[in-house]
KEVO-346154 format. One record per residue: residue in one letter; x, y, z of N, C-alpha, C in turn. Coordinates in steps of 0.02 Angstrom, whole numbers, padded with zeros to 5 digits, always signed. Each point is the difference from the previous one (the first is absolute). Layout:
<nodes>
AXYZXYZXYZ...
</nodes>
This chain:
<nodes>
X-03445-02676-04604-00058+00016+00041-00045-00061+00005X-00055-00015+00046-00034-00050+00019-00039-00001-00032X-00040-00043-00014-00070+00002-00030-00030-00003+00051X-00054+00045+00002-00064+00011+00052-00066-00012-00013X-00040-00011+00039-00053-00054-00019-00044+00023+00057X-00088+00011-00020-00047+00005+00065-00040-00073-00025X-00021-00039+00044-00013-00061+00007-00076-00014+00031X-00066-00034-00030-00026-00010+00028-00016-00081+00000X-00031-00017+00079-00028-00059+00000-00079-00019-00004X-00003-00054-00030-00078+00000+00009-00040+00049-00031X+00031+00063-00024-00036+00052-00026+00004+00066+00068X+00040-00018+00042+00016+00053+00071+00084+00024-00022X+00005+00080-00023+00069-00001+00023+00029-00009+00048X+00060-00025-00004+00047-00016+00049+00038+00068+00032X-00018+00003+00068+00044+00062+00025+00048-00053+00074X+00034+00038+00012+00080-00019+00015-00032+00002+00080X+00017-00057+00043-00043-00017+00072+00044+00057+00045X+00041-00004-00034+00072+00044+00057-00021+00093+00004X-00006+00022-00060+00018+00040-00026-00058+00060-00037X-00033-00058-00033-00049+00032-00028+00011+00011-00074X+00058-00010-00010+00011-00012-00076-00028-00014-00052X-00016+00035-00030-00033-00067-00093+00040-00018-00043X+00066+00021-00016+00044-00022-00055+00053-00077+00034X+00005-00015-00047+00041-00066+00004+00024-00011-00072X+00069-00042+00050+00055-00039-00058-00022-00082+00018X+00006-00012-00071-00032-00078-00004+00061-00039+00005X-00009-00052+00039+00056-00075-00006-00047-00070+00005X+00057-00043-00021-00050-00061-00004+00048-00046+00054X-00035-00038+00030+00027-00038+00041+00001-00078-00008X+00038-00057+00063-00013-00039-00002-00003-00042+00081X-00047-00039+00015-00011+00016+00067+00039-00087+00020X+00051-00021+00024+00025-00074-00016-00023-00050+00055X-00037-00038+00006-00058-00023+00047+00031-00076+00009X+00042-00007-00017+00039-00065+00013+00089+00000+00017X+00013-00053-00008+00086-00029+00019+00045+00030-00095X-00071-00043-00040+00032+00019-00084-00055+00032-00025X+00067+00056-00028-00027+00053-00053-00052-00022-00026X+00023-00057-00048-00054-00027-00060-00063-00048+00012X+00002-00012+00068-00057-00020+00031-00080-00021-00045X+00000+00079-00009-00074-00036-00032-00033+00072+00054X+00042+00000+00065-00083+00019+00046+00024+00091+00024X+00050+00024-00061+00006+00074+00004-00046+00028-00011X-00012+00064+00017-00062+00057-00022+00025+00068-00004X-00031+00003-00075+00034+00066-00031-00029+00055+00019X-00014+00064+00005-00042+00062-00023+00034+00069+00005X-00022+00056+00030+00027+00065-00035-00011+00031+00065X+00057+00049+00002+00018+00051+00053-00018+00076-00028X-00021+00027+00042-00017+00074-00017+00021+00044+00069X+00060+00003-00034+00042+00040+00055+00016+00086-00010X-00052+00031+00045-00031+00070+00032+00086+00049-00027X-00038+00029-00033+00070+00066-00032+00028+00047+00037X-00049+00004+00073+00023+00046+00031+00033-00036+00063X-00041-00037+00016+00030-00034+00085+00062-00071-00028X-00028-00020-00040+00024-00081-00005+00000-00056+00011X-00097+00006+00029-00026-00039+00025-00004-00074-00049X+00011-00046+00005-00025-00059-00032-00073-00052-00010X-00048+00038-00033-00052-00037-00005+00020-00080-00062X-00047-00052+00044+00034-00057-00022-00094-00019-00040X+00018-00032-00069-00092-00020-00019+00040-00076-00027X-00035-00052+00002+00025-00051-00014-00034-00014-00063X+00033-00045-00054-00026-00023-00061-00076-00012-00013X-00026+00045-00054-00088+00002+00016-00026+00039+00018X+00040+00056+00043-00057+00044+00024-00005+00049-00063X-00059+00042+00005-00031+00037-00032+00044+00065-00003X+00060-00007-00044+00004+00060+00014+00030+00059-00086X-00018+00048+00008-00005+00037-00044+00046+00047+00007X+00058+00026-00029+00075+00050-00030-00019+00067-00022X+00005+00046+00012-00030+00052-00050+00079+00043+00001X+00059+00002-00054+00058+00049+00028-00022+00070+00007X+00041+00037+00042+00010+00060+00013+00038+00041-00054X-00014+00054-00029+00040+00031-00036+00044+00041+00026X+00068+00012-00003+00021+00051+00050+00010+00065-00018
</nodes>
């Protein structure tokens, strides 16, 4: 089973733009902004992808954001 997660930013929960959703599964990403991987000029941060639609909210490294899991 997934781990589920309601998410806020800034201190605003996050609801799902598509859908209306509040739960999300967390991933971490990597965004590759050059020719090489190891560049130097990648940017990391975290996906909170909507449990019901599958929408992909994208927050880049830094933002404010806060996990709370879902119990099921």
């Amino acid at each position: 089973m997934k781990d589920l997660e309601r998410v806020s930013s800034a201190g605003h929960p996050l609801v799902c733009f598509v859908c209306q959703g509040d739960v999300f599964e967390r991933r971490s990403m990597t965004l590759v902004t050059s020719g090489w991987a190891n560049s130097g000029f990648n940017k990391s941060g975290a996906l909170a992808i909507c449990a019901t639609c599958g929408y992909v909210h994208t927050f880049f490294e830094g933002s404010p954001l806060t996990w709370e899991r879902v119990e099921a």
